[in-house]
C-alpha positions in Angstrom: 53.6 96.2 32.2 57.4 96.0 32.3 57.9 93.9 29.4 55.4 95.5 27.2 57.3 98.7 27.8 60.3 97.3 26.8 58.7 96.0 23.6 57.3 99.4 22.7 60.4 100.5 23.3 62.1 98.6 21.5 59.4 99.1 18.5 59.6 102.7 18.3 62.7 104.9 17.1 64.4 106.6 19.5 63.2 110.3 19.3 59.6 108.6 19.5 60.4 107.0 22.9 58.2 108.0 25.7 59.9 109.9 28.9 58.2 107.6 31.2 56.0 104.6 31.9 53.2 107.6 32.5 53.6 109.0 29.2 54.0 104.8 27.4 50.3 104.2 29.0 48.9 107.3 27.6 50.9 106.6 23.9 49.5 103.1 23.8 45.7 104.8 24.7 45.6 107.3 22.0 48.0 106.2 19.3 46.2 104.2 16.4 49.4 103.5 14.8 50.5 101.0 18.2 49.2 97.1 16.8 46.3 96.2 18.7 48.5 93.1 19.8 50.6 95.5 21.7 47.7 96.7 23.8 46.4 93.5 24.6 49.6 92.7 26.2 48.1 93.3 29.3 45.3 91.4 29.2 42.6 92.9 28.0 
């Protein structure tokens, strides 16, 4: 999970960036403008 964090991270500008891990997981669950590719990052 860390280094998909870090890539989100690193994809998103900085006033988008989640506060927290929490709040990354929920982000990647909801938001249909994350690639699929992204969420398969952890092996779905």
């Amino acid at each position: 999970m860390t280094l998909l964090t870090i890539d989100l991270y690193g994809a998103l500008p900085e006033s988008e960036r989640p506060a927290s891990v929490d709040k990354t997981v929920t982000l990647m669950s909801v938001d249909p403008n994350i690639p699929f590719s992204l969420q398969s990052g952890s092996g779905a």
